[in-house]
N, C-alpha and C positions, 0 to 999 in steps of 0.2 A: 504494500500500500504506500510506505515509503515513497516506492521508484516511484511511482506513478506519480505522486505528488511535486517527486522532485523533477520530473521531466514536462509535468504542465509548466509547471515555475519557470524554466529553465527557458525552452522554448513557443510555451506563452505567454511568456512577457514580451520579448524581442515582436516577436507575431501582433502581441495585442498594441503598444505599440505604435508599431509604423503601421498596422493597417489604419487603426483610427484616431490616430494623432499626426495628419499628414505627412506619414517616414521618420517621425523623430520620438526618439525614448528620451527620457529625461538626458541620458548623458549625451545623446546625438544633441538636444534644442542646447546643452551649456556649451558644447562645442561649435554650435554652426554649422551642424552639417543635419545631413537630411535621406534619405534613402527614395527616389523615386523613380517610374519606369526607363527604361534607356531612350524610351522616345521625348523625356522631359515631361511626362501628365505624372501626375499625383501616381504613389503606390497603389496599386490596390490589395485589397484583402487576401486574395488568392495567390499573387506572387508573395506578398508578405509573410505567410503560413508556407512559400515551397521555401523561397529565400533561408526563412529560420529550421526546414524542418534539414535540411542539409547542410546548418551549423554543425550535424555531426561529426561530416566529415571533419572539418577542421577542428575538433574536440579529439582526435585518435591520439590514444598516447604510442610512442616511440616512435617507430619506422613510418606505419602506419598514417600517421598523424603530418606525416612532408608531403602528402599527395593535395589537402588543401593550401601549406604552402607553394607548390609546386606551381599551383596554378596559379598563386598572386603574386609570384615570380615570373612568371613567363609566361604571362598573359599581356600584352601591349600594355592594356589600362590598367594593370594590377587590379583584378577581378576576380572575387574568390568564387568557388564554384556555383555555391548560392545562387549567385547574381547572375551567373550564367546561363542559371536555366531557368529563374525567374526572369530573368531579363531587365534587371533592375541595376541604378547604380546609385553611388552616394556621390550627393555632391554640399560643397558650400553652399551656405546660405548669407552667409555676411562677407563682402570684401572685407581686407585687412586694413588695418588702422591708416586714417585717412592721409595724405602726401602731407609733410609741413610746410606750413606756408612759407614762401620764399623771404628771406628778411629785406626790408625796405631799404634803399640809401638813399641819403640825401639831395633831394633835388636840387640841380645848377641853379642859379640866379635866373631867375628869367621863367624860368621851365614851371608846368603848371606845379601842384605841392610845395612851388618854393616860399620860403619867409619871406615876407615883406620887410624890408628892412628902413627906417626913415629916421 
């Protein structure tokens, strides 16, 4: 009864979610990132439950367990298998912290922002 408890837990949480919380778990919406279809529309429920139910793979302990690496190795997009067959990826959701503004200098005499001098 355990198992069972701890694999609802396990993979539906991740499942509940990005299906009805537009892609983002609590720790995806701290971070800024988001899980949605590879065509850019919102997750839906059905890739969100294949997505998570093949976290297994990448949960294999030893040898076993580099075949989900393997694939966010040497997949172009680093895409774990999941996302593969749900068809889903994660992306940002906030640009990074905004350009700082250029510092001002002193306008020439004349130039507009310059002091008036009298």
């Amino acid at each position: 009864m355990l198992t069972i408890i701890g694999s609802v837990l396990q993979w539906g949480y991740f499942a509940l979610f990005e299906g009805l919380a537009r892609g983002r778990t609590p720790g995806k919406h701290v971070l800024g990132i988001r899980t949605v279809m590879d065509s850019g529309y919102p997750i839906t429920a059905g890739a969100a439950v294949t997505r998570n139910l093949l976290r297994i793979v990448d949960l294999q302990p030893g040898i076993t367990g580099l075949v989900g690496l393997l694939f966010i190795f040497l997949h172009p997009e680093h895409r774990r298998l999941g996302d593969l067959v749900a068809g889903t990826i994660v992306v940002r959701e906030r640009a990074g912290e905004p350009a700082a503004r250029p510092a001002q200098t002193a306008a020439a005499p004349g130039e507009p922002g310059a002091a008036a001098t009298d």
